[in-house]
N, C-alpha and C positions, 0 to 999 in steps of 0.2 A: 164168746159165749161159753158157759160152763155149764154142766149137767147137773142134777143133783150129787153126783159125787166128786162133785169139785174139779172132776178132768173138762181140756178144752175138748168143746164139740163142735166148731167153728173152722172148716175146709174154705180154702181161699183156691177158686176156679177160674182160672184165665185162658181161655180160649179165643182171645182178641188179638189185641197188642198187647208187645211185651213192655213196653214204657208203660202200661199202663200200672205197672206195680215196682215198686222201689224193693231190686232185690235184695239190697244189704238188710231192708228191714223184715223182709219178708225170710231172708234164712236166720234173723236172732230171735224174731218170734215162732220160729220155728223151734230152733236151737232152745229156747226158753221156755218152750210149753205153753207158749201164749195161745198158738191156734193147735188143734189137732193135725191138720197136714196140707199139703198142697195140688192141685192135679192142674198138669201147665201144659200147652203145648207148644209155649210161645214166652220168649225169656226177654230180658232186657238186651241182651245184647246177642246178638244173630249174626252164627254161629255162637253159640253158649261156648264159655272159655273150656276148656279140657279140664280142669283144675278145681270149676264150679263144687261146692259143696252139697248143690239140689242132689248133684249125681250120686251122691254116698247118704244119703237120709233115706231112713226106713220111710218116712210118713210124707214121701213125695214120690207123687207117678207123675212122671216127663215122655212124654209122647209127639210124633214129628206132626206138626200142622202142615195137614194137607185134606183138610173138610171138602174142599170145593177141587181134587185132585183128579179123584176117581170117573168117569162116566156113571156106572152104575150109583154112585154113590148121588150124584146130580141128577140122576132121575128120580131116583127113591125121594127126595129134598124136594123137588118139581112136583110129584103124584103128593105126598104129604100135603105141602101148600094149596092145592086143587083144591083136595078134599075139605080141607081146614076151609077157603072160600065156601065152596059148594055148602057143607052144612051152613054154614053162618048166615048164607043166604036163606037158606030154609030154615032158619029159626033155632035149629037145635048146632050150636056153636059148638066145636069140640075146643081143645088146650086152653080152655079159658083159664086166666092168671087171677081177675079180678073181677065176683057178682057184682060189683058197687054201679 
């Protein structure tokens, strides 16, 4: 996706699997201006090679997956999801994605 002035606005976010993205094509649309950047924390191949070109691009943040690592971070995730329940049950839903 492009902006009105023609730059990419389009950030490609994988915080999954890293198969899930074909990284050859994900660093020449990088390399190309096709998207504006990437934020990974999960690469195709685990350990990422040394050599990887993500590591030397301005317009990619590579960060260690470990979401579900922390304790505190697992309870914060735990109290979130309560409360997300809790409203929904009482009507006033919070992180709604979709009115329809």
């Amino acid at each position: 996706m492009k902006i009105g002035n023609g730059l990419p606005s389009a950030f490609v976010i994988n915080t999954s699997r890293g198969a899930l993205i074909d990284e050859a094509a994900l660093i020449e649309a990088l390399e190309n201006g096709t998207i504006a950047g990437a934020g990974l924390d999960v690469q195709e191949t685990e350990p990422p090679e040394e050599n990887s070109p993500l590591y030397t691009m301005d317009n990619v943040l590579l960060t260690p997956h470990m979401g579900w690592k922390g304790l505190e971070t697992r309870q914060r995730l735990v109290s979130i999801l309560a409360d997300n329940i809790k409203k929904f049950m009482e009507g006033t839903p919070i992180n709604v994605v979709s009115s329809l």
